[in-house]
C-alpha positions, 0 to 999 in steps of 0.5 A: 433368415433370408439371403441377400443374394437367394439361392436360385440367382447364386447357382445361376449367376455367372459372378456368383458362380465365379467367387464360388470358383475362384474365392477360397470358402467362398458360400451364399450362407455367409453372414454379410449375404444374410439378413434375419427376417420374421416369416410373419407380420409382427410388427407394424410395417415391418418387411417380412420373408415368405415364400419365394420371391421372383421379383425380388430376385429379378431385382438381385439379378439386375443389381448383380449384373451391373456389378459384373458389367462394371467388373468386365471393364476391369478386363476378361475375368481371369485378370480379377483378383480374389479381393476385386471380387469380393468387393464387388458382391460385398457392394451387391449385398450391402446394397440390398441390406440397405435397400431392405432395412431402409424400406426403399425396395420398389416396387415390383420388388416387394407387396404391401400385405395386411393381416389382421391379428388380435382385433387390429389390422397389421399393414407390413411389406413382403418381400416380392410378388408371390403369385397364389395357385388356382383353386384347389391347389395348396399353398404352402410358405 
């Protein structure tokens, strides 16, 4: 499972933090912010979810500034209406949706990865750089 929007951008996010404020029930683990995604390769280029992913959170940020960019240009945030709001992260989320289930996520976004299973040599994409610990220290996903 991941979400569109992770966890560390929403808790930090100034629209984010507004819809939490203002949106009645208003939570990133509701279903238009989720999207199910295997852990491991499974399928032949197929995107996966491991670990953390600082660049596609970057990308996230960056999308969701625009939103509130374009927001403020409706006046100061005490004049958006709860469906204003909503509308605008919705864009947020489907936008990523699309931008994930297409492929189309650029790259410092996601990692082409290979793994190789059962004689065959799996290529898939992976959600963000994730960069390895020195030597010695573990790793866990």
């Amino acid at each position: 499972m991941h979400h569109l929007i992770p966890d560390a951008v929403a808790r930090k996010h100034p629209l984010i933090r507004t819809a939490m404020e203002r949106l009645k029930g208003y939570t990133i683990d509701r279903g238009s912010n989720i999207l199910d995604m295997h852990s491991g390769l499974t399928v032949e280029g197929q995107l996966i979810h491991s670990g953390s992913h600082p660049f596609y959170s970057e990308f996230v940020n960056a999308r969701l500034d625009g939103a509130l960019g374009k927001l403020r240009t409706k006046g100061p945030s005490s004049r958006w209406t709860p469906q204003v709001i909503e509308e605008a992260i919705l864009k947020v989320e489907n936008e990523l949706r699309q931008a994930i289930e297409s492929g189309s996520l650029p790259e410092p976004a996601i990692k082409v990865i290979q793994e190789q299973r059962g004689g065959k040599v799996l290529t898939g994409k992976k959600l963000a750089l994730l960069e390895l610990r020195s030597h010695g220290e573990s790793h866990t996903t």
